[in-house]
N, C-alpha and C positions, 0 to 999 in steps of 0.2 A: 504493500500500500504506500502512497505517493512517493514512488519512486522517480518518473519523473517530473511533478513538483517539487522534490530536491536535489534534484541533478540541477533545474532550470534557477532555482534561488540560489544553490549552493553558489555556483558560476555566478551569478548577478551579484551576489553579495559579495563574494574575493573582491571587486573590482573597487568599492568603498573600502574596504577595510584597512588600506594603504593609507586613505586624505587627512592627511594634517589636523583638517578641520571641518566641520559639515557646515556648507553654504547651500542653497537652494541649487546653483551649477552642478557643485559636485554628486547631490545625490538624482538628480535627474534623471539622465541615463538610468539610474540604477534601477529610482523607480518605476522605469515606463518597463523594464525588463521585468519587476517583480509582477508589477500588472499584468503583462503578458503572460506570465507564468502560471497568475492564478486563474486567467481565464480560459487559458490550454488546460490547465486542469478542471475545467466546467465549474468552476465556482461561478456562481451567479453573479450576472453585471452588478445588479447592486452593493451588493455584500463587498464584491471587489474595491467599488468606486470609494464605500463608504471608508474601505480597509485600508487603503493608501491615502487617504485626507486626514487620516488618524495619524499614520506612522510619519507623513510630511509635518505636520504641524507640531507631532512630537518633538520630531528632530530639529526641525529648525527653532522649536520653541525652549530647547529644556538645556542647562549649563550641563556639559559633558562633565560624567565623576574624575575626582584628581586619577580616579586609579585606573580609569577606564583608557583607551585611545577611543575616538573619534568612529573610526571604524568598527570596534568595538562597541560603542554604544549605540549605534545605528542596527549593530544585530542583534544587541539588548532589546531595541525599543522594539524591531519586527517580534521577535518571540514574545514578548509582552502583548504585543496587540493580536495575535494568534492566538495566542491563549487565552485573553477575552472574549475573541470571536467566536468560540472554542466553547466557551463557557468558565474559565476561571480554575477552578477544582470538577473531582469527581462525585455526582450526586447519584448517593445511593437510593433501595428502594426504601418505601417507609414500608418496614416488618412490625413496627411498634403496635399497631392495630389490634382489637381484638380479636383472636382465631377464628376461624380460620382465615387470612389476608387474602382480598380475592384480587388477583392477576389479570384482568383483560387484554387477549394481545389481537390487534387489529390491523389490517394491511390488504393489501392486493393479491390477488394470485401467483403463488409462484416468488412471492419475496422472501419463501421459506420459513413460514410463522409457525407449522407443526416438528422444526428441526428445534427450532429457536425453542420453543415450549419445552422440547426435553431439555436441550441443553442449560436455560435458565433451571429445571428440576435439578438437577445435576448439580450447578452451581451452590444452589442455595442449599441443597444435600449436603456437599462436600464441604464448602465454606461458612455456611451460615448455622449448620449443623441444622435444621428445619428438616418437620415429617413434610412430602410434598405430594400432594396429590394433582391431578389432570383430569380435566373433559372436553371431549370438542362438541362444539355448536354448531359445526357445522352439516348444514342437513340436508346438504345442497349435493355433495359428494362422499356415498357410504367409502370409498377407498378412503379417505380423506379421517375417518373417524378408525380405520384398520391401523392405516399411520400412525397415530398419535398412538393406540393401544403396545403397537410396537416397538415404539421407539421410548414409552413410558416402561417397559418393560424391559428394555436394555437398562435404562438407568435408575432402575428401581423405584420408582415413584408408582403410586396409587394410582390405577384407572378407571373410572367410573364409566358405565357402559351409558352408548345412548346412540339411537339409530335416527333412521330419515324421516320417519312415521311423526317423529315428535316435533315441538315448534321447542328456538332458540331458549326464548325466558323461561319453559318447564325445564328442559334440559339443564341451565343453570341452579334453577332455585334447588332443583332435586341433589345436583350436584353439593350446595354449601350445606345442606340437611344432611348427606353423606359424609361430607369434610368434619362437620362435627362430630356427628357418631365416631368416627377414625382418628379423633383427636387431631386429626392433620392441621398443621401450622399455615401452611399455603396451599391456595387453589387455584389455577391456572386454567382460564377458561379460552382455550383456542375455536377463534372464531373463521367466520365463513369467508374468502374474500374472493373479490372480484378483477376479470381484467380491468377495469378501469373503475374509477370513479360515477358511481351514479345516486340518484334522488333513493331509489328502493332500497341501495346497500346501503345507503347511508343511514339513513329514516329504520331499517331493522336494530341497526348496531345501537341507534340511539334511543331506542326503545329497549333493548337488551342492557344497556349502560345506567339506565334508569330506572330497571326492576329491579338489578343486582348492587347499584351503587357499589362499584369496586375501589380499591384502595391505589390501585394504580394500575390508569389505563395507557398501557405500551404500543404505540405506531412501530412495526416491523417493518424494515422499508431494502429494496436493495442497493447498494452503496453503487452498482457501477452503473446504476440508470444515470447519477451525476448529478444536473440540476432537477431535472423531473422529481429526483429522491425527494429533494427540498420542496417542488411543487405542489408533491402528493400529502406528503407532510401538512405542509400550510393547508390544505384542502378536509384532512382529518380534523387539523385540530382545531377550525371553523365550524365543524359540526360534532366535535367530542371536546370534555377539558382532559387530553393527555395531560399523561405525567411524564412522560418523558418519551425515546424514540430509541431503539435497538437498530442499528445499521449490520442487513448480513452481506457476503460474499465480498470481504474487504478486502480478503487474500487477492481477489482476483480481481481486485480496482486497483492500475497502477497511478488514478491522477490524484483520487482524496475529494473532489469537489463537493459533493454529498457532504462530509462532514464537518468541511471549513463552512456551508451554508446553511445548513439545515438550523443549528444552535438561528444562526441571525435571522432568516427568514418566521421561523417559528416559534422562536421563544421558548422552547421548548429543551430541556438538556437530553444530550447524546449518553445515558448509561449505560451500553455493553455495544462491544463490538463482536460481532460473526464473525471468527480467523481464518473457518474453515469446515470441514464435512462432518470431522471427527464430533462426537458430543461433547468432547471434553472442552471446544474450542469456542471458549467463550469469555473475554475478557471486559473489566470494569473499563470506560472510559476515562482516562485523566487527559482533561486538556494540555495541560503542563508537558506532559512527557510525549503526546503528539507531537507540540509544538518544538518539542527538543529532537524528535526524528525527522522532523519536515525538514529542520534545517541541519540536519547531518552530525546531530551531538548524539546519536544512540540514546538507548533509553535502558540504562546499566540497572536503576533500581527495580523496573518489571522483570530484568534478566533476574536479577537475585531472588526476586518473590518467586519467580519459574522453578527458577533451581528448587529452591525451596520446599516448593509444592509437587515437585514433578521426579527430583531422583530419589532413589529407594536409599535411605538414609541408612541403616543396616547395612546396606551391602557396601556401600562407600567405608562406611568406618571401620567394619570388617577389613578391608582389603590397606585402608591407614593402619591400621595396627600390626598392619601382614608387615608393610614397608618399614614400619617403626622399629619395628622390630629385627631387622634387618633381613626380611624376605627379599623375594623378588617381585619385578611388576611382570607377571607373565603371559601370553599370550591369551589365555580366558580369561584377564583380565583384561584385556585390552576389547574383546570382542564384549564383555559388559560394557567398557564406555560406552562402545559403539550403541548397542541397546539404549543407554541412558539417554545419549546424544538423540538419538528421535523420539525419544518419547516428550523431548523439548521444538520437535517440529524440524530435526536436522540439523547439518551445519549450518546450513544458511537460515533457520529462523534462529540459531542462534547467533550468527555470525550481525545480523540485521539491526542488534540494537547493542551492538558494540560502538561506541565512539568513532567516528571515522570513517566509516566502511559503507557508508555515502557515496564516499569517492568516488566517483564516476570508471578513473582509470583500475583502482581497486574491485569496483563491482565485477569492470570487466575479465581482469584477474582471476578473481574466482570463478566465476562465470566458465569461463574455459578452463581450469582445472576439471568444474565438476564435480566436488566435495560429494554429493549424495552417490554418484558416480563408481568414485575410487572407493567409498567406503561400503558398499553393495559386494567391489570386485573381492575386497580385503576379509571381509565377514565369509565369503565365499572359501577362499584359501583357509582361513583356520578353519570353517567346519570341515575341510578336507583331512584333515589333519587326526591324527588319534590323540586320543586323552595325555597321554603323555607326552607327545610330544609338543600338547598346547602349554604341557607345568612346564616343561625344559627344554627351550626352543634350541639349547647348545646341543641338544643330542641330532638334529637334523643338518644328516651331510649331503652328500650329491646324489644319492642311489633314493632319500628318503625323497628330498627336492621333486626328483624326476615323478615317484608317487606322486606327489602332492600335487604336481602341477598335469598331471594325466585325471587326477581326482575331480578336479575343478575345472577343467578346460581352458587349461594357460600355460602360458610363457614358463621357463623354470625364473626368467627375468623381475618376474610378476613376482616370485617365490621369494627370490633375494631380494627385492625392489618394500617385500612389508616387512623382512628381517629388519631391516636398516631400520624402516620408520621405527617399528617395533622396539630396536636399543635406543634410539632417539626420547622416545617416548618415555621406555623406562628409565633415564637417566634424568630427565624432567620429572617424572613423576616422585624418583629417591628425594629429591630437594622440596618436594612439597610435602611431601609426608610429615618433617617436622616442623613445631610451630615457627621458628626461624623464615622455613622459606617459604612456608604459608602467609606470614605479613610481608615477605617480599612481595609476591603474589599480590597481594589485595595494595599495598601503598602505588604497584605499578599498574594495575586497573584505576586506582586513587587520581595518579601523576596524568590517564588518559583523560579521566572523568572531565579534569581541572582541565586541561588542554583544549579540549573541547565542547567544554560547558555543560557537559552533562550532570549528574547524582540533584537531586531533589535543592540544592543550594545556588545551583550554576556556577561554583567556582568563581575564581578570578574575574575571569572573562565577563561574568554577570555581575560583580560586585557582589559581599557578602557571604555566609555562609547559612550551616544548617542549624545555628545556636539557637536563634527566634522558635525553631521547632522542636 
């Protein structure tokens, strides 16, 4: 997701960050480039016009900080005013309600409001620790109410049955009379949509909004329609009071215009983003750390909450204590990174919110490596491989090599080619194992953070740090 809106800013903004001093001349140029940039990314004319009268008038209005350059505060001020536009912070849902909290999620066809339903279950399951129940309304498509049963059932949530026969308001009311019998915390009421916007979708949902009075009603919208996203939005929430707006299939938007417009168009905040297919792929929106990716600072603190959430903590410290101890880092350890690494979306989503890696020329870098690639062909080679010779890669010579690489359908090149990474690897990983070169570790993701504006304070580069918080 806006990839190129920050290739197009990243490049527009180098060219300020040199000047001495910011006069209306010098950031000109710059600004007609950012303009252009946000309306290659479909951000709506408006929003755009409104977005660059803001960041002009900041800049030419406001004393540059002693600590700051010139340059420097021009790309202060852009991320500041993105991140207004943006919405400020992350607004969550209100759970504080009495139980059961009813969920309405509303939207067009096809913007994926029965993925989104489980995977909000999911979320508020895993993170919010809530019992979650599900019913669809919609009574328009019996496949449509199989779905939801489905996909409630992958993610363990509650399903309350309800067919075509019935009308929308019974099928709810029956539904929050079941959420309480089942003590359920949340009720998630996935509704009927349409290809377009019309008078009868409208006028049901708003008669269904009004039997149920929900606690928050969610516009599910698709992020790569662009401005339309923002159009259909404003159209909802002229005839509903949203609470806020879920954007899915962001993976597969590379401008972002949807979510630079939607917040200003609708007044409404952007709380979760859609990453992707998987249920698990459902994150909170922070404007802040958008706004720290648009313009190429990575987004280090979501990488950390990932980590966090996503590797199997047991098997990590197991395999620290291996090395602390003065084991080896061995080849089935190496093919567990590999596991952990995508259960974080890969090298490239995690590569994506590392500081830097913006970089156009860097994108390209990797790009042609091929990281998910080479680590497909590698995982390949050690399952080739016997149990022993994945604990003591030093016992494999030329005659094993030849096995291994008849096993997997490779080069014996291949064979030596993940040896190497493999001592590589394990002579990086001896150094981290102890607390020593674990805060070496962490001070030089620290020294990135600072470098390039990233971690929740913005470093230097933004003035300030994270004391206030």
């Amino acid at each position: 997701m806006f990839d190129t809106l920050t290739e197009r800013l990243t490049q527009s903004l180098r060219n300020v960050t040199g000047s001495g001093q910011l006069t209306e001349d010098n950031i000109k140029d710059t600004l007609r480039e950012v303009r252009m940039a946000l309306l290659e990314a479909d951000v709506a004319l408006p929003v755009t016009r409104e977005f660059i009268a803001k960041v002009k008038e900041q800049a030419l209005g406001q004393e540059v900080m002693t600590q700051l350059s010139p340059g420097q505060a021009f790309v202060k001020i852009v991320h500041d005013e993105l991140t207004k536009m943006m919405g400020e912070a992350n607004e969550s849902l209100d759970l504080a309600a009495k139980p059961p909290v009813v969920v309405l999620l509303a939207g067009l066809q096809g913007a994926g409001k029965t993925t989104t339903a489980a995977k909000l279950a999911r979320f508020l399951q895993e993170r919010q620790k809530k019992k979650v129940a599900m019913v669809s309304a919609d009574v328009y498509r019996p496949a449509a109410i199989k779905q939801l049963q489905t996909v409630a059932n992958e993610v363990g949530a509650i399903f309350f049955e309800s067919n075509a026969d019935e009308k929308p308001i019974d099928i709810a009311n029956r539904a929050i009379e079941q959420a309480k019998i089942q003590f359920a915390d949340v009720l998630i009421i996935d509704t009927a949509g349409r290809l377009h916007v019309d008078e009868d979708m409208m006028g049901e949902i708003k008669d269904l909004h009004a039997a149920v009075k929900p606690t928050e009603t969610l516009f599910v919208v698709d992020a790569m329609t662009g401005q339309d996203a923002a159009n259909t939005a404003k159209a909802f929430n002229d005839a509903l009071p949203l609470t806020g707006v879920i954007l899915t299939k962001t993976d597969g938007d590379a401008r972002g215009g949807a979510a630079l417009s939607v917040r200003a168009i609708t007044g409404k905040p952007i709380k979760f983003l859609g990453m992707g297919e998987k249920l698990d792929a459902l994150e909170p929106f922070h404007p802040e750390r958008i706004a720290q990716r648009i313009l190429g600072m990575g987004d280090v603190l979501s990488l950390v909450e990932e980590v966090e959430r996503k590797i199997d903590r047991d098997k990590a410290e197991k395999m620290a204590k291996k090395l602390q101890k003065g084991g080896t880092f061995n080849l089935e350890d190496m093919l567990m990174q590999f596991e952990q690494m995508k259960k974080m979306g890969g090298m490239m989503g995690f590569l994506d919110k590392l500081p830097g890696m913006s970089n156009s020329g860097i994108q390209q870098a990797i790009e042609q490596a091929n990281p998910e690639k080479q680590v497909k062909k590698m995982e390949a080679i050690i399952q080739s491989m016997t149990p022993k010779e994945r604990k003591n890669p030093d016992i494999i010579n030329p005659s094993r090599k030849k096995r291994i690489a008849a096993g997997c359908g490779m080069d014996v090149s291949e064979i030596n080619k993940l040896l190497k990474q493999h001592s590589q690897m394990a002579k990086m990983m001896k150094k981290f194992a102890n607390p020593s070169g674990m805060s070496k570790m962490m001070r030089s993701l620290s020294g990135m953070q600072k470098q390039f504006g990233g971690g929740g304070g913005m470093g230097p580069l933004f003035g300030g740090n994270d004391d206030k918080k």
